[in-house]
C-alpha positions as a printed Julia matrix, in Angstrom:
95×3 Matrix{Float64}:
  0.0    0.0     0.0
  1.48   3.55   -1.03
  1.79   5.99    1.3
 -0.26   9.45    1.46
  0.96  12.12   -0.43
  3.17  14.99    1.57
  1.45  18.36    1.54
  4.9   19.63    0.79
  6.96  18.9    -2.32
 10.27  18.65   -2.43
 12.28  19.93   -5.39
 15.85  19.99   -6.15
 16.86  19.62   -2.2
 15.04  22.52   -1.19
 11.84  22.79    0.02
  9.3   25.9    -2.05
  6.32  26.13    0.27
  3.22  27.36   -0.84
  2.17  28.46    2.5
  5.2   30.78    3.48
  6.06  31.66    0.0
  4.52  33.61   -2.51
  3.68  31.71   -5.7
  3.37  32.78   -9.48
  2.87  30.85  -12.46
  6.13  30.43  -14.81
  4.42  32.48  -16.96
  4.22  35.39  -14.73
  6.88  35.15  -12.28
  9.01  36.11  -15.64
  8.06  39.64  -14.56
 10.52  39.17  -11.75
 13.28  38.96  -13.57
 15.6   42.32  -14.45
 15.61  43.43  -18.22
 17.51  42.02  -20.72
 19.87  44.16  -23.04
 18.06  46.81  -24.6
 15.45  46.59  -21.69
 13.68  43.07  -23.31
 11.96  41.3   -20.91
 13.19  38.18  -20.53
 10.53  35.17  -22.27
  8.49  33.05  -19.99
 10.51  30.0   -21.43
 13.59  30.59  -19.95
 11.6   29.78  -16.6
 10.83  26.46  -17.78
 14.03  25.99  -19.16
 15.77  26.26  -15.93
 13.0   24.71  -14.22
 13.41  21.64  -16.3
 17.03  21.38  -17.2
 18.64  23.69  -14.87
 21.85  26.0   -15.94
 24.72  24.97  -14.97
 23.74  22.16  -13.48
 21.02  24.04  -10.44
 17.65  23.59  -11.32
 14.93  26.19  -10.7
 12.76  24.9    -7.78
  8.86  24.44   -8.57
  5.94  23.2    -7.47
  2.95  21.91   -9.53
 -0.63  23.39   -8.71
 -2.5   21.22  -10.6
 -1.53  21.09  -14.29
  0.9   24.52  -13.67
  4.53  25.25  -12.43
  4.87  27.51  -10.26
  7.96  29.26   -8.53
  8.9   31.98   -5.82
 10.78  35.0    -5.56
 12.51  33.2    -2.93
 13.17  29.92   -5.37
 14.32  32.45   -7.79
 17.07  34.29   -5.34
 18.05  30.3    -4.29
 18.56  29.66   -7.49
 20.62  32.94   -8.28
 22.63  32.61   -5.46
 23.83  29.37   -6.52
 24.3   29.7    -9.69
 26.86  32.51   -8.58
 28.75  30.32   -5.98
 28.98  27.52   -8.66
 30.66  30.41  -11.48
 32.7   31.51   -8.8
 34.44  27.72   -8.67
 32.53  26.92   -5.2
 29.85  23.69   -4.97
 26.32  24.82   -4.88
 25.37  24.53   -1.18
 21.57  24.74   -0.54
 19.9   27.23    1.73
């Protein structure tokens, strides 16, 4: 027999929770990000890029709301901050 499913969801070693955290879609937490050259926006798919295959080996942490992905601020500075320690020679560390 399978045990219940966790109310949290663990993702990449970290933990995004949807109580303490505030969630956006993919498609809208793009409006986070800082401008690209020029001032472009940066395109909704480079969320689920690094959602799905990561850059430089750190994945974006998620969680699924029913059929959508959705991220945090939070997720997103976690996910900044180690992609920064790993270009700066160091392991990615979480928290």
């Amino acid at each position: 027999m399978s045990e219940p499913a966790s109310s949290s969801v663990l993702t990449n070693s970290q933990l995004v929770s949807a109580c303490e955290e505030e969630l956006r879609p993919l498609a809208l937490a793009v409006e986070w990000l800082p401008t690209r050259r020029r001032g472009k926006p940066a395109h909704a798919a480079t969320l689920f890029r690094w959602a799905s295959k990561g850059l430089n080996g750190v994945k974006l942490e998620v969680v699924q709301v029913g059929g959508t992905k959705c991220t945090s601020r939070e997720a997103l500075r976690r996910f900044f901050s180690k992609l920064t320690e790993v270009s700066n020679g160091r392991e990615a560390t979480c928290g």
